[in-house]
Backbone as CSV, one residue per row, in Angstrom:
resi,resn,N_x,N_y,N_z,CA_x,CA_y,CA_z,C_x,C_y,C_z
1,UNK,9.379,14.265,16.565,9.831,13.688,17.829,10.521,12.372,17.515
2,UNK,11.704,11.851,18.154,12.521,10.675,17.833,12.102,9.647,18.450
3,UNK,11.634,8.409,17.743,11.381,7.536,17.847,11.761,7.007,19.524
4,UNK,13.619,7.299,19.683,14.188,6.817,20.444,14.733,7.809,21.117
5,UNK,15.184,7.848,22.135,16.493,8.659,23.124,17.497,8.468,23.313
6,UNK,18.796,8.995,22.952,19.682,8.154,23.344,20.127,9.094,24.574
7,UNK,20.640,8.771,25.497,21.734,9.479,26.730,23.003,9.130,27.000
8,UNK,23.433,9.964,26.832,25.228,10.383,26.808,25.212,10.988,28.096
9,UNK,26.887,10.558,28.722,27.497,11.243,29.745,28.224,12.183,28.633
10,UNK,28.303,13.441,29.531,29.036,14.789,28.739,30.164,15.228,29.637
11,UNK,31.026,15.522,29.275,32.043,16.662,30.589,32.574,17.637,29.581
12,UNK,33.151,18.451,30.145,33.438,19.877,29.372,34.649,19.434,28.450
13,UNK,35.259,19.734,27.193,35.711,19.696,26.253,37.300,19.910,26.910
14,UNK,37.353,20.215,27.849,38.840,20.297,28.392,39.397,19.207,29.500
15,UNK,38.071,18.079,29.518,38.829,17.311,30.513,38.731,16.103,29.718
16,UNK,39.135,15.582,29.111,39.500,14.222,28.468,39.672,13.357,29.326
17,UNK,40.550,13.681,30.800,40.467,12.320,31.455,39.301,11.824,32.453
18,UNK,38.420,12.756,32.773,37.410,12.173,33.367,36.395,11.627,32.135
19,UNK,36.542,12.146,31.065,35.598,11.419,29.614,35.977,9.782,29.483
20,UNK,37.294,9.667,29.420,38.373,8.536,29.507,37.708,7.568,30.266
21,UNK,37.625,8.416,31.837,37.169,7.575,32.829,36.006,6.976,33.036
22,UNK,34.877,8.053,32.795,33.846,7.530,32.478,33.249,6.515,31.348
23,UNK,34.040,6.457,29.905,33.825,5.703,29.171,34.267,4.355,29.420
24,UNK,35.538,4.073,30.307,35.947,2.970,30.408,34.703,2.226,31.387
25,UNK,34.756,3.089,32.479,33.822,2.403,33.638,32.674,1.997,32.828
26,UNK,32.421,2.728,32.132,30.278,2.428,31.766,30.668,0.969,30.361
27,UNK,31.882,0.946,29.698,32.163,-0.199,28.993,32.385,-1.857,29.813
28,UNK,32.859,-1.218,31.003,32.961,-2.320,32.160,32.127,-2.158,32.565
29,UNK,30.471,-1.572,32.790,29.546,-2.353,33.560,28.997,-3.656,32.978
30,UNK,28.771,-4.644,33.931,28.009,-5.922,33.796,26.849,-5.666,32.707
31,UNK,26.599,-6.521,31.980,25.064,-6.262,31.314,24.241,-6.935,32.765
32,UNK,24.514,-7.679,33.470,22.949,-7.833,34.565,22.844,-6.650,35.384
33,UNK,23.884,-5.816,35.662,24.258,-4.710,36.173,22.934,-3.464,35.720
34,UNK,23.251,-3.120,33.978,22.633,-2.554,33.449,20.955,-2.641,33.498
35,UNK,20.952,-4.190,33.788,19.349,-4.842,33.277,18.480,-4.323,34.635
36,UNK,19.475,-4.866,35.761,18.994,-4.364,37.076,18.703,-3.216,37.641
37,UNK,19.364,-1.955,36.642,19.035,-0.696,36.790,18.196,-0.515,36.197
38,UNK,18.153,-0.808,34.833,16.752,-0.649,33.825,15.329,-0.681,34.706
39,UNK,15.240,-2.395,35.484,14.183,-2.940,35.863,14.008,-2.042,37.434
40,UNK,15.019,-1.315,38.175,14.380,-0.522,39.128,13.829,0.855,38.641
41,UNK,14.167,1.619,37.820,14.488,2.642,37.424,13.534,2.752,36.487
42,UNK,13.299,2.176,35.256,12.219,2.307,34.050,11.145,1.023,34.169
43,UNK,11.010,0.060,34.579,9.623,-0.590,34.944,9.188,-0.721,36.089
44,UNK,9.981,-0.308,37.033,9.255,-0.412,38.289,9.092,-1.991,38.794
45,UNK,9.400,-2.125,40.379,8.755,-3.241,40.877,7.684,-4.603,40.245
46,UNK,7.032,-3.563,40.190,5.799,-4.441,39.693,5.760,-4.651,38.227
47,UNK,6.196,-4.383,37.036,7.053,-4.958,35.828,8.199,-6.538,36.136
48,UNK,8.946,-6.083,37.118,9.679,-6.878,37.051,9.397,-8.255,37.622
49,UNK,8.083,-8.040,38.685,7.940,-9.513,39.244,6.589,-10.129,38.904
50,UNK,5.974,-9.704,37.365,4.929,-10.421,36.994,4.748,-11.633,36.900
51,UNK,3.739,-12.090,37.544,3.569,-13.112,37.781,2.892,-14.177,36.208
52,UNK,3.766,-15.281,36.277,3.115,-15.971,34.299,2.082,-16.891,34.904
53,UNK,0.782,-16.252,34.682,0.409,-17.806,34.794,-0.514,-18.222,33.806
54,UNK,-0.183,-19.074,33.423,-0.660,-19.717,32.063,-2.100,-20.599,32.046
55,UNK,-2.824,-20.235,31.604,-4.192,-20.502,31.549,-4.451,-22.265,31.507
56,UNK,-4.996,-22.970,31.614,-5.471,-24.870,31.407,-4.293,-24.904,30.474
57,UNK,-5.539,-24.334,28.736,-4.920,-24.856,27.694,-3.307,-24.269,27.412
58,UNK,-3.312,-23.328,27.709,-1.966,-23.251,27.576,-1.060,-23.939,27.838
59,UNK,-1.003,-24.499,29.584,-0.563,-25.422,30.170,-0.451,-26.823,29.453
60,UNK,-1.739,-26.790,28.676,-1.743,-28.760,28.263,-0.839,-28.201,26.618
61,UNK,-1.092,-27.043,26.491,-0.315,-26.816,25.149,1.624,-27.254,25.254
62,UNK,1.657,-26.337,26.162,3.510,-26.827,26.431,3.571,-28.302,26.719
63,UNK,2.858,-29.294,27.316,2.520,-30.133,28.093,3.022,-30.912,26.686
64,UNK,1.795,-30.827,25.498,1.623,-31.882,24.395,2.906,-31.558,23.676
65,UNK,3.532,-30.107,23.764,4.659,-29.695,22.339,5.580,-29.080,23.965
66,UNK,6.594,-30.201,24.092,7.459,-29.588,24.778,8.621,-28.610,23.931
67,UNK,8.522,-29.258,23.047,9.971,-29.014,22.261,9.361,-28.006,20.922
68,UNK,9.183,-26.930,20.952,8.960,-25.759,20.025,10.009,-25.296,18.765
69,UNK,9.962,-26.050,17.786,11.329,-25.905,16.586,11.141,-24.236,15.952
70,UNK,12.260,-23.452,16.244,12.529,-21.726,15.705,13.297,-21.961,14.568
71,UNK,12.470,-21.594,13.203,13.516,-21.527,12.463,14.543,-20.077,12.628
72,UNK,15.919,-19.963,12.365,16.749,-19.073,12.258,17.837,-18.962,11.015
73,UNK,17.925,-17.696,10.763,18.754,-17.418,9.349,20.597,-17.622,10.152
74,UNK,21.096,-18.080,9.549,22.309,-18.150,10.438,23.600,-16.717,10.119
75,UNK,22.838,-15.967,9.289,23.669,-15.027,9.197,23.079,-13.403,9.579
76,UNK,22.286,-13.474,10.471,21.507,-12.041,10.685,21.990,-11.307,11.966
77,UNK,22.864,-11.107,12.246,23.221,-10.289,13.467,22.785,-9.030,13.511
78,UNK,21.960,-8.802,14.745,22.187,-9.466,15.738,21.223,-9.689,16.540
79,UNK,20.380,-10.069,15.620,19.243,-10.925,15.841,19.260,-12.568,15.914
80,UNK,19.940,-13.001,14.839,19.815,-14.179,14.865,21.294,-15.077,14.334
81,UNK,21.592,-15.826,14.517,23.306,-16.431,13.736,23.562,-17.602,14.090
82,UNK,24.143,-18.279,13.533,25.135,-19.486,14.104,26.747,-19.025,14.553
83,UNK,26.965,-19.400,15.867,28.475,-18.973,16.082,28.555,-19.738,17.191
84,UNK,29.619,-20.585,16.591,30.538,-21.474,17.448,29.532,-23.119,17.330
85,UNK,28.897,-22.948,16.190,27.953,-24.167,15.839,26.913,-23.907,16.849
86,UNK,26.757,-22.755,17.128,25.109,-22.828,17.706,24.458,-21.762,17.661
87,UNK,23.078,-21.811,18.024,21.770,-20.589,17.626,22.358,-19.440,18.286
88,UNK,22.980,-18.022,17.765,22.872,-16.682,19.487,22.000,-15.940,18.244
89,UNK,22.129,-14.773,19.318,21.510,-13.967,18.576,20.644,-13.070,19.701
90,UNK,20.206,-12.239,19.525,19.389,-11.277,20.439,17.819,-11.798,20.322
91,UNK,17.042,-12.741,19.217,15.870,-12.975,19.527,16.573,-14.406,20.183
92,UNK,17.039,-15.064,19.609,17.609,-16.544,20.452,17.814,-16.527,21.700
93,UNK,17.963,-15.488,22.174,17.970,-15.344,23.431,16.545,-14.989,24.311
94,UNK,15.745,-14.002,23.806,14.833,-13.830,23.893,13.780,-14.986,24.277
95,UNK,13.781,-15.891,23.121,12.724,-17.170,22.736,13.691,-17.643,23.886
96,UNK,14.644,-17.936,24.200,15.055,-18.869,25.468,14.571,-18.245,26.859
97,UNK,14.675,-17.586,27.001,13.993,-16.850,28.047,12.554,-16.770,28.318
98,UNK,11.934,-16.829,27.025,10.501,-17.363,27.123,10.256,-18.826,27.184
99,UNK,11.065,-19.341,26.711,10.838,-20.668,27.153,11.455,-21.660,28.570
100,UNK,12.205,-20.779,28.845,12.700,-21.061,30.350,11.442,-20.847,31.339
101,UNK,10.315,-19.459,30.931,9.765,-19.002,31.879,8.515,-19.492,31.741
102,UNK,8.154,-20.270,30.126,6.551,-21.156,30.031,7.074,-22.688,30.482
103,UNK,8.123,-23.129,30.017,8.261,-24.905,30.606,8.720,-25.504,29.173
104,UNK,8.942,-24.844,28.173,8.911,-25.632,27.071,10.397,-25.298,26.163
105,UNK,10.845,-26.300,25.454,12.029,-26.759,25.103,12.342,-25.747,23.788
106,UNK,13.267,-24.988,23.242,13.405,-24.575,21.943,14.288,-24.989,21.117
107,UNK,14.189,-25.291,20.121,15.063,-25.921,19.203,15.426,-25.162,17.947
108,UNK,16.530,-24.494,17.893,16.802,-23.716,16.734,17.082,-24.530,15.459
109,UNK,16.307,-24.235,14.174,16.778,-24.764,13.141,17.307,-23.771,11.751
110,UNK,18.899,-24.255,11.725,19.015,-23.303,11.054,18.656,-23.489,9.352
111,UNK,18.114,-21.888,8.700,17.604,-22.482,7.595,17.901,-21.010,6.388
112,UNK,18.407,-21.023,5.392,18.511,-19.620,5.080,17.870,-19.109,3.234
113,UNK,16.564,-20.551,3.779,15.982,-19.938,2.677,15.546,-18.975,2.449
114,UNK,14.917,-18.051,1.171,14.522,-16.701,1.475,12.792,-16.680,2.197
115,UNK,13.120,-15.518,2.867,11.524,-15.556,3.903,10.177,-15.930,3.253
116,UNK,10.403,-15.328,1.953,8.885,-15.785,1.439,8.489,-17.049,1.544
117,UNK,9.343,-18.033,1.598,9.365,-19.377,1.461,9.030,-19.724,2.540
118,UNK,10.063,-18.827,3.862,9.427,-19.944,5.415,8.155,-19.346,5.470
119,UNK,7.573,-18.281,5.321,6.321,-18.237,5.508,5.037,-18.943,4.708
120,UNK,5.747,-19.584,3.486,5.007,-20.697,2.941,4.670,-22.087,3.877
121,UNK,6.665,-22.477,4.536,6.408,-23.533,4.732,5.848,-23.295,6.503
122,UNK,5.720,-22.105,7.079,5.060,-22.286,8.153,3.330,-22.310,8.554
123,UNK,2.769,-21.875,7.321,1.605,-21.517,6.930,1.027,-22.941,6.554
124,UNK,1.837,-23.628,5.688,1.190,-25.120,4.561,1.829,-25.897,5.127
125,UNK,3.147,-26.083,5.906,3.687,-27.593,5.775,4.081,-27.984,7.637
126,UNK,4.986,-27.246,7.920,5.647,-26.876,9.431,6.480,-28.413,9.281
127,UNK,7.123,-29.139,8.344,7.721,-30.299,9.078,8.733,-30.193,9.342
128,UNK,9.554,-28.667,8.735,10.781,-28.290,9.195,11.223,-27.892,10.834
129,UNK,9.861,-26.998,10.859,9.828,-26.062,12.156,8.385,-25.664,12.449
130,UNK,8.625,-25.069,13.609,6.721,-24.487,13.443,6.958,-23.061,13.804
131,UNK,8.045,-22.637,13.734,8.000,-20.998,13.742,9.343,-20.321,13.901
132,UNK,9.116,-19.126,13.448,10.600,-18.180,13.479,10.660,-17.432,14.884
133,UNK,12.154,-16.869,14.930,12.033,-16.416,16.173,11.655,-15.002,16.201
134,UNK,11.094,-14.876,14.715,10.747,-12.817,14.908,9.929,-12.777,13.699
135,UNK,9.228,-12.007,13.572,8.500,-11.394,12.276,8.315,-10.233,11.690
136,UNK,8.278,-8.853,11.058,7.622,-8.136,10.772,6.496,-7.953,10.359
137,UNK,5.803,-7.125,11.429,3.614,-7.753,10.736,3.667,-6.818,10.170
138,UNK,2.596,-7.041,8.555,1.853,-6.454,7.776,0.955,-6.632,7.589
139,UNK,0.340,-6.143,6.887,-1.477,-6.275,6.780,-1.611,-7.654,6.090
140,UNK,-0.612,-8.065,4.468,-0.568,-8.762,4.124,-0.222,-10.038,5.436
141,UNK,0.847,-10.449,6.254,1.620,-11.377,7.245,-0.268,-11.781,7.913
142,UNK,-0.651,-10.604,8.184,-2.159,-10.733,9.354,-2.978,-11.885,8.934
143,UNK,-2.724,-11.710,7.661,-3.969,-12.794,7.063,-3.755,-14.174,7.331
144,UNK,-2.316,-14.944,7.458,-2.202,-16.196,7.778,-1.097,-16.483,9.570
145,UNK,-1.041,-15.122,9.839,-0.663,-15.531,11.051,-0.895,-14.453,12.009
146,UNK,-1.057,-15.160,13.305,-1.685,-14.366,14.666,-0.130,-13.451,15.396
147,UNK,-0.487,-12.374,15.405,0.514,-11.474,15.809,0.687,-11.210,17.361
148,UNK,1.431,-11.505,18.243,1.279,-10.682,19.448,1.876,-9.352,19.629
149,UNK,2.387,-8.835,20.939,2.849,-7.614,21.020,4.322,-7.842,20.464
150,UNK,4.854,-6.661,19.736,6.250,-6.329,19.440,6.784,-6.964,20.642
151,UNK,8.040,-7.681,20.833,8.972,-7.693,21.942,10.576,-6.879,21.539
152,UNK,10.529,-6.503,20.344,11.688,-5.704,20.020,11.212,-4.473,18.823
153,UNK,12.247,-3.421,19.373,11.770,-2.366,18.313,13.452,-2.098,18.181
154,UNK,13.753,-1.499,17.249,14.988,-1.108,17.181,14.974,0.005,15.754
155,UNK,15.435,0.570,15.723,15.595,2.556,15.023,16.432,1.402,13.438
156,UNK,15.788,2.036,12.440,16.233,1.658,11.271,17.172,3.163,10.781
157,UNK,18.495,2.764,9.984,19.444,3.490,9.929,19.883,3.510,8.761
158,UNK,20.739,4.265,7.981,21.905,4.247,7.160,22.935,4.891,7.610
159,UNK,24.259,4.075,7.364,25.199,4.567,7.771,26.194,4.801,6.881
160,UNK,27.299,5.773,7.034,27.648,5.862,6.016,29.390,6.612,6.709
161,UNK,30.193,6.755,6.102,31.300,7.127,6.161,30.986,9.066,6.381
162,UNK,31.856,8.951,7.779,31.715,10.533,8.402,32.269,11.607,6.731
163,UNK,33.227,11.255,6.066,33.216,12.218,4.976,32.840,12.042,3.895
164,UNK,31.123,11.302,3.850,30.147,11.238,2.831,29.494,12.095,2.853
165,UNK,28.824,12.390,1.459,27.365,13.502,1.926,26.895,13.116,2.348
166,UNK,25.743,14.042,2.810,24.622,13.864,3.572,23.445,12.738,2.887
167,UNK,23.112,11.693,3.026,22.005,10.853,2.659,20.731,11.445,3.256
């Protein structure tokens, strides 16, 4: 069974211009467009208007550390990057959105040492940053840091040129 689903619009092999048509339109929908269908359609109401409410300490937590430093690799698309001299990226966006919705400030720092290292210096030192904007957990990662739920999954691939063999 596949991890993922994908769904395609189809039309019969003899009409190219309603294929045409349809591809253009669904390239021109809005992404809030899309998000807004997602959130009626696949979470339902009550997904979409959960309520955050953040416990004392939590509260005195954002309170004491407004400003939360993310380290980011500046070349990982499209997850993470520098472009146009600043943090994007699909978790950068993410962590902003969480921090729009707890009260607290994010500060991207960009850094492109290799990972083994930030997980040294987030574990022993933090004077760079005090955290990345994503992780992969392993059994090994468990031992020095607290995991929450996945917020992204995405299908691992090889790709390859349509007149390659088969990989």
């Amino acid at each position: 069974i596949p991890l993922q689903t994908q769904l395609h619009m189809a039309v019969s092999n003899d009409n190219d211009l309603l294929k045409s048509i349809l591809e253009k339109a669904n390239v021109a929908l809005p992404p809030e467009n899309i998000l807004n269908l997602k959130q009626k359609w696949l979470f339902g109401p009550e997904e979409t208007k959960k309520d955050l409410s953040l416990n004392p300490q939590e509260r005195q937590f954002v309170k004491v550390h407004p400003v939360i430093r993310f380290r980011i690799s500046t070349d990982r698309p499209p997850f993470e990057m520098i472009q146009d001299d600043k943090a994007a990226g699909l978790a950068v966006d993410y962590i902003s959105a969480i921090a729009e919705k707890t009260g607290f400030t994010p500060r991207f720092i960009p850094d492109d040492r290799p990972i083994s290292d930030i997980y040294d210096v987030i574990e022993k030192d933090r004077t760079s940053f005090d955290t990345m904007t994503f992780s992969v957990k392993s059994p090994a990662r468990e031992e020095g840091f607290a995991y929450g739920d996945a917020f992204l999954s995405y299908p691992m691939m090889i790709i390859a040129h349509k007149q390659a063999p088969y990989i």
